[in-house]
C-alpha positions as CSV (number, residue, x, y, z in Angstrom):
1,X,19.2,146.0,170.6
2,X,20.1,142.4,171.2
3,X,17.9,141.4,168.7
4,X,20.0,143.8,166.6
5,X,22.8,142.1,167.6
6,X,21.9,138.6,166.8
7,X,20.9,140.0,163.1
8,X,24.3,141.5,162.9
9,X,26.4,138.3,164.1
10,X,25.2,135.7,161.4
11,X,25.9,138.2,158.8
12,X,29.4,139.0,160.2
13,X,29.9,135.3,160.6
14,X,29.1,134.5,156.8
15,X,31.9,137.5,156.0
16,X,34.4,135.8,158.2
17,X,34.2,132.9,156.8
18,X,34.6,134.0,153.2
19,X,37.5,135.9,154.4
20,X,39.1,133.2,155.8
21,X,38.5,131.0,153.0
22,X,39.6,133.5,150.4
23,X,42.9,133.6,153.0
24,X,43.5,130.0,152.8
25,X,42.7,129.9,148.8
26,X,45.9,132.9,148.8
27,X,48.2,130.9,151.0
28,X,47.8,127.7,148.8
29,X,48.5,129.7,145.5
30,X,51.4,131.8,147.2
31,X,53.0,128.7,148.7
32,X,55.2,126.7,146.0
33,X,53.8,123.6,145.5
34,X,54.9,120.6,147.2
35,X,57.9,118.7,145.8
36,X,57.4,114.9,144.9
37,X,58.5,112.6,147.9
38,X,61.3,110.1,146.7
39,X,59.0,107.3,146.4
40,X,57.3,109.5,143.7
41,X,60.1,109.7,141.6
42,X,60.9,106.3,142.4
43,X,58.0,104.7,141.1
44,X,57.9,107.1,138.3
45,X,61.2,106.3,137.0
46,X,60.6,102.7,137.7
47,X,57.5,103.4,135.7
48,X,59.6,105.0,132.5
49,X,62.3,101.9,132.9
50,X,59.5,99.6,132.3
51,X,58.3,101.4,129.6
52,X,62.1,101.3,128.1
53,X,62.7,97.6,128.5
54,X,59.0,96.9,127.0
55,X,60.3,99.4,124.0
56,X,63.7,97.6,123.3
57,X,62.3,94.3,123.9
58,X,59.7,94.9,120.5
59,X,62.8,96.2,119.1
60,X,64.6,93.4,119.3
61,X,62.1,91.1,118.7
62,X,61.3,93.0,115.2
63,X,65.2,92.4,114.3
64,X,65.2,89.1,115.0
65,X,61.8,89.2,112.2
66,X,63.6,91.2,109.6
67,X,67.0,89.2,110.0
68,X,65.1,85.7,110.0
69,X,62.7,86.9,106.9
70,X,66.0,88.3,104.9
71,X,67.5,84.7,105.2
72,X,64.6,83.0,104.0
73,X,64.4,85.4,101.0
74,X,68.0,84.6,100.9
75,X,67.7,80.7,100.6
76,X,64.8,81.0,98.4
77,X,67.2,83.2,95.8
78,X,69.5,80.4,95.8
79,X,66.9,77.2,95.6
80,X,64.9,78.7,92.6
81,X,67.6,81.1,91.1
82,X,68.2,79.0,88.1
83,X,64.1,78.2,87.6
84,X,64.1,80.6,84.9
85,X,67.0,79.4,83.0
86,X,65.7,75.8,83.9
87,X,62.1,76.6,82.3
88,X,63.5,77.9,79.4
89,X,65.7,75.0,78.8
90,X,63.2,72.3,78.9
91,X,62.0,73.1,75.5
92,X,65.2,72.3,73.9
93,X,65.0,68.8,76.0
94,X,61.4,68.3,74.2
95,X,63.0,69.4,70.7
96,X,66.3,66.6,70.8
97,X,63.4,64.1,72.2
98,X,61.5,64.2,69.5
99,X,63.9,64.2,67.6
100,X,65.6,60.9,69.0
101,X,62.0,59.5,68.9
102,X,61.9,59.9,64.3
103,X,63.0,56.7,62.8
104,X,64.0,57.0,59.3
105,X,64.9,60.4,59.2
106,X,66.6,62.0,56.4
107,X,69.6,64.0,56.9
108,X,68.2,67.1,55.6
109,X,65.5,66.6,58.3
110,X,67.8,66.2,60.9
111,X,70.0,68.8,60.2
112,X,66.5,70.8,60.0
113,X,66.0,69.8,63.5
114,X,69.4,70.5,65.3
115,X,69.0,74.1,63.5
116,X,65.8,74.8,65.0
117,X,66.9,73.7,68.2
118,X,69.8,75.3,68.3
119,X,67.6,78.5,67.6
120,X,65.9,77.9,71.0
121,X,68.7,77.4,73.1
122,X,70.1,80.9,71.8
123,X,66.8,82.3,72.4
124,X,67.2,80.7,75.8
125,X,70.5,82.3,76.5
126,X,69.6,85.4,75.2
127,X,66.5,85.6,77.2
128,X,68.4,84.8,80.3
129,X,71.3,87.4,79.6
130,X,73.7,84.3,78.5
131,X,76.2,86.2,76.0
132,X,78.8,84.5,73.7
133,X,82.5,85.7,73.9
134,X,83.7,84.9,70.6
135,X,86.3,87.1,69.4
136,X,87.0,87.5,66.1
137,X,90.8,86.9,64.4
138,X,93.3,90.2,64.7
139,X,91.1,91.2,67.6
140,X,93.3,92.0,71.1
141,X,93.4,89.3,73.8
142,X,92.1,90.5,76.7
143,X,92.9,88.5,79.7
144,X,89.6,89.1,81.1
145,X,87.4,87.1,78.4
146,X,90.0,84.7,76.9
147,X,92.4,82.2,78.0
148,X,95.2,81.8,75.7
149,X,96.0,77.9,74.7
150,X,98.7,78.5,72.4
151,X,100.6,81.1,70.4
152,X,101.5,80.4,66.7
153,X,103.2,82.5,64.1
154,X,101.4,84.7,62.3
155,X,100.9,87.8,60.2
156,X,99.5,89.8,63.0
157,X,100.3,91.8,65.4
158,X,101.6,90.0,68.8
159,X,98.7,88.5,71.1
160,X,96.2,88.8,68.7
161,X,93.5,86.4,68.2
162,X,94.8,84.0,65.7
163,X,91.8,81.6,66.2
164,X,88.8,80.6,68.2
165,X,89.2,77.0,69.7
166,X,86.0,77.1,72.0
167,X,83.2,80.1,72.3
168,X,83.7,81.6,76.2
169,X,80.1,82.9,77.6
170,X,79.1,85.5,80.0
171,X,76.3,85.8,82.1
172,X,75.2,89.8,82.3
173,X,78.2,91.7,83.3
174,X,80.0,88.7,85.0
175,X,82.2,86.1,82.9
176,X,81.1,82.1,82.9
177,X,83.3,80.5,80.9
178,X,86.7,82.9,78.8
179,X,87.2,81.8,75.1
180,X,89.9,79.3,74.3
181,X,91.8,81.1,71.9
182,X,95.7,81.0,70.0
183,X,97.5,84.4,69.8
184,X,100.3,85.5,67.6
185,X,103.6,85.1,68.3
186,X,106.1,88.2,68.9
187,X,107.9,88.5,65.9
């Protein structure tokens, strides 16, 4: 019977012990887990400022890029703005050079020359949005494109272009130079 016994004990044993594991495994999943200690959530939001300062710190730093990169863009717009207008100009120089450079020449050759050139430098204007103001005579003054010199008598109604004294110019939308112009008197 003892032997009995001793067969029966290693057996119970082995079922104690699972039941007291499976006991232990049920108090760990019944108790509520274990809240963080303050020096958890201490170094955690230490952890997350770190990772804030490191964020606005490349955010700055990429400001700093774009702001420094706009005003280079910025000062190369202004130091080569006028290359175009400069480029197309040159071949005018090179026409009056040559020009200067013709001994003998006959007036009809000369006046040949100035026509031609003065074909580029229109092409030049035109190509760089350069646009006379040249009103013609009876046409309204408007303040905005022409500078009244004088104002004569005249057939017309009053401040109207009488006369042209000097071709104003524009450059796209914006004026460069208003025409000198005389307007009619008020009768």
């Amino acid at each position: 019977m003892q032997d009995m016994e001793k067969q029966e004990n290693p057996s119970v044993q082995q079922d104690n012990q699972a039941a007291d594991a499976a006991a232990a495994t049920a108090a760990e999943q019944a108790a509520p887990a274990a809240e963080p200690t303050v020096e958890d959530k201490l170094a955690a939001a230490e952890a997350r400022a770190a990772e804030m300062q490191d964020a606005f710190l490349r955010a700055r730093a990429e400001g700093e890029n774009i702001r420094r990169r706009a005003q280079e863009d910025i000062a190369k717009a202004h130091k080569f703005a006028i290359e175009g207008f400069a480029e197309s100009l040159l071949a005018v120089k090179d026409s009056l050079e040559m020009a200067l450079k013709i001994e003998n020449a006959s007036l009809e050759s000369l006046k040949e020359g100035v026509d031609m050139t003065l074909k580029q430098l229109s092409s030049a204007f035109e190509k760089n949005k350069l646009q006379e103001v040249s009103p013609q005579a009876g046409e309204k003054l408007d303040p905005m494109k022409h500078q009244a010199v004088s104002a004569v008598p005249a057939e017309q109604e009053a401040n109207t272009v009488v006369a042209v004294l000097q071709k104003g110019y524009m450059i796209s939308d914006r004026l460069l130079r208003p025409a000198l112009v005389t307007v009619a008197q008020g009768k």
